[in-house]
C-alpha positions in Angstrom: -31.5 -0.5 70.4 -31.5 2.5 72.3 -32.4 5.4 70.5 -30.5 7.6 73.1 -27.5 5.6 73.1 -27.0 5.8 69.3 -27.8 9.6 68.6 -24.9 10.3 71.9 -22.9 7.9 69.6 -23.8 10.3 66.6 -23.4 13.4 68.2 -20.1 13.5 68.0 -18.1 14.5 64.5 -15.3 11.9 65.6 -17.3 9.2 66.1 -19.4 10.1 62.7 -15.8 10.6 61.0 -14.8 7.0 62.2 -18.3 5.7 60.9 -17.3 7.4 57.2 -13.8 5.7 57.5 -15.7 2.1 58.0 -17.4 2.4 55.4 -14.7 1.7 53.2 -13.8 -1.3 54.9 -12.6 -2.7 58.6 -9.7 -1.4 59.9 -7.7 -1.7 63.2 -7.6 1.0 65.6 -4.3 2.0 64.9 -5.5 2.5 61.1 -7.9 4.4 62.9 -5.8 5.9 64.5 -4.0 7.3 61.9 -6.5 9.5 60.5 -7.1 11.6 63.5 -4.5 13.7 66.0 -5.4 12.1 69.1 -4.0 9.7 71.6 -4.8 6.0 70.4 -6.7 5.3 74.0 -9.2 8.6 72.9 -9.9 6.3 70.2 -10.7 3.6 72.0 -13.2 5.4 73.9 -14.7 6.9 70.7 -14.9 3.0 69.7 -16.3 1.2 72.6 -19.1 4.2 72.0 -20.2 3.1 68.8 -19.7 -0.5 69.8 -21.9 0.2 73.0 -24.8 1.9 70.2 -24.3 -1.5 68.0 -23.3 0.8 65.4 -20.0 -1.2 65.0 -18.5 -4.8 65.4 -15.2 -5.8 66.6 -13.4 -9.1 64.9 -9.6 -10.1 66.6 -7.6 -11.1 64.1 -4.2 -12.5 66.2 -3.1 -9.5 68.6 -5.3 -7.1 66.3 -9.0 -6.3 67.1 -10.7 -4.8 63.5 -14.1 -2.9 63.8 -16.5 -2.5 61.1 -19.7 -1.1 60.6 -22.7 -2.9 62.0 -25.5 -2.4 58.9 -27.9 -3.5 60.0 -28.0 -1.2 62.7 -27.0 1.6 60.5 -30.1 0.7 58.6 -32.4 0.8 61.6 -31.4 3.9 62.0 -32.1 5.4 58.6 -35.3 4.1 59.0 -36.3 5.4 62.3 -34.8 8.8 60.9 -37.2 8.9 57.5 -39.8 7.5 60.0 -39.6 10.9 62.0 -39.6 12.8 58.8 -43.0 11.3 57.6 -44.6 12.3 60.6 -44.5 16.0 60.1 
């Protein structure tokens, strides 16, 4: 894991909004989508970020691609977060 590449992942509220969204479940992009008023290829970007951190996975289902949140990375990252707050 890159500890650079996921926090530019993080930094941005869209990317953290589509993290909050997969929580609840995988979706397609176009679910994705659908919850934000931006073009579906600005989504796509937004995804292939968080895919690039490990942060999420991508399944194809037929012509459909479904992401969903990669925990264990999530995980990593809480724990390298409360890590950081111990050492002060």
């Amino acid at each position: 894991m890159s500890i650079q590449t996921t926090m530019k992942a993080l930094a941005d509220p869209t990317r953290r909004e589509i993290l909050k969204l997969l929580k609840e479940g995988s979706l397609s992009a176009g679910e994705i989508g659908d919850h934000f008023e931006m073009s579906l290829p600005a989504i796509s970007r937004h995804l292939a970020t968080l895919k690039e951190a490990d942060l999420i996975r991508d399944t194809r289902k037929g012509k459909f691609i479904f992401y969903e949140l990669n925990t264990s990375m999530i995980e990593e990252v809480m724990l390298w977060l409360s890590e950081l707050k111990e050492e002060k």
